[in-house]
C-alpha positions in Angstrom: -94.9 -56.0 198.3 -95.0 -57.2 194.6 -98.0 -56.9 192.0 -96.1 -58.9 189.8 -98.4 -61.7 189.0 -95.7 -64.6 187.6 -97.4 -66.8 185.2 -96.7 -70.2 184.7 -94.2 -71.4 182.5 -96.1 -73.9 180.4 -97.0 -73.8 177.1 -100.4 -72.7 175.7 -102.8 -75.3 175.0 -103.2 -74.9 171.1 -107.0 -73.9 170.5 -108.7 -76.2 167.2 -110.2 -73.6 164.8 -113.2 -75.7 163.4 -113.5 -76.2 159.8 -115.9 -73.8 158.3 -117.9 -74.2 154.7 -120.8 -72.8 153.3 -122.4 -74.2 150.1 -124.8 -73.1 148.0 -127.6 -75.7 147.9 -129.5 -75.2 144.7 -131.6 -77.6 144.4 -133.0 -77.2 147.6 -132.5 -73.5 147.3 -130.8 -72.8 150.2 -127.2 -71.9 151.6 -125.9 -74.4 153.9 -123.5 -73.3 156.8 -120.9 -76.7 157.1 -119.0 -76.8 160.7 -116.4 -79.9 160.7 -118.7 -81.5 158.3 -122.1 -81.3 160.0 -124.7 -79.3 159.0 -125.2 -76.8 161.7 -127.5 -73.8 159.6 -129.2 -73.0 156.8 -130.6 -70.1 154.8 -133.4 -70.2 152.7 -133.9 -68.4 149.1 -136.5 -67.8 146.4 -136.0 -66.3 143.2 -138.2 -63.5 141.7 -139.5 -61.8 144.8 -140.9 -58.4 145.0 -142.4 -55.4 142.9 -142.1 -55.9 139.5 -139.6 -59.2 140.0 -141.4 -62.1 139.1 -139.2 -64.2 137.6 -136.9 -62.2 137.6 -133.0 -64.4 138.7 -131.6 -61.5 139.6 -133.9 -60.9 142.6 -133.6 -63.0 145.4 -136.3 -63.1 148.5 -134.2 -64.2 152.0 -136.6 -66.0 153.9 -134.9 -67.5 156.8 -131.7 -68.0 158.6 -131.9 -71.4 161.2 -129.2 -72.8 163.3 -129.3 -75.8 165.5 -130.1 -75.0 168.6 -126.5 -76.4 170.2 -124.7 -74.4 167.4 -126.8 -71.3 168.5 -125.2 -68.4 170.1 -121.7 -68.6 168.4 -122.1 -66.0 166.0 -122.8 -69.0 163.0 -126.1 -67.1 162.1 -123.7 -64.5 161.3 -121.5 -66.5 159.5 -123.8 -67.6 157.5 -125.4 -64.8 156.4 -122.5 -62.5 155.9 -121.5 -65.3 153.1 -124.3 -65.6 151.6 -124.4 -61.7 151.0 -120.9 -61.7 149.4 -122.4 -64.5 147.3 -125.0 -62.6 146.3 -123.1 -59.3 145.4 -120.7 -61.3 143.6 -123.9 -62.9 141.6 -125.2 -59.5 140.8 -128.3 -60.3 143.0 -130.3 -57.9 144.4 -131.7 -59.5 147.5 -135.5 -58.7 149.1 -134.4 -59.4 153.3 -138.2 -61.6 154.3 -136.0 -63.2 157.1 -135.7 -60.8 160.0 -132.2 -61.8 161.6 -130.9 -60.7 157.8 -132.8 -57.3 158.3 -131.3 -56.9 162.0 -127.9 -58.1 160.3 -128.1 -55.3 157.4 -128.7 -52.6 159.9 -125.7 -53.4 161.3 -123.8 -53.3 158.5 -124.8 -50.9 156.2 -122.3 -51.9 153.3 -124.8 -54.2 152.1 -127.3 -51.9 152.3 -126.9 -51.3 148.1 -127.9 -55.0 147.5 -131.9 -54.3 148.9 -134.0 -53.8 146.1 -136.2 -50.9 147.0 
């Protein structure tokens, strides 16, 4: 007897990697997370938050992460913030995480852990 499982000759269906874009939204201060050209999540900023920061541009308060509901539980919240801490390291912000999916995301991954203003 054979455990040789033959698989079919056919070609693999090609999968469509959606278009992904995330834009920094200034005047509404905001990032916004872009799938195929809808707007599927957003994560809102403030400038000047914390001890000793008002005013202060270099210190950035994240308040809250939000992805449509039929986008949710794809990883996009992810995706989002991810880019909007490389943003923010490449700013020179120091970032005060209000929003708790960005405090669950820094614990799990500590590299932007030197970012938190303390």
């Amino acid at each position: 007897m054979s455990h040789i499982i033959h698989r079919r000759s056919d070609a693999a269906i090609p999968v469509e990697r959606p278009s992904v874009r995330i834009e920094d939204n200034a005047d509404h201060n905001r990032f916004d997370l872009f799938v195929n050209d809808d707007l599927v999540g957003i994560l809102g900023y403030r400038f000047g938050d914390g001890e000793d920061a008002a005013g202060d541009e270099s210190v950035v308060a994240l308040m809250h992460t939000v992805v449509k509901e039929e986008y949710g539980d794809r990883g996009w919240a992810g995706v989002l913030v991810r880019a909007s801490l490389n943003t923010a390291r490449d700013r020179g912000w120091r970032i005060v995480p209000i929003c708790t999916y960005v405090r669950r995301y820094l614990a799990q991954n500590p590299e932007f852990l030197d970012l938190v203003v303390e």
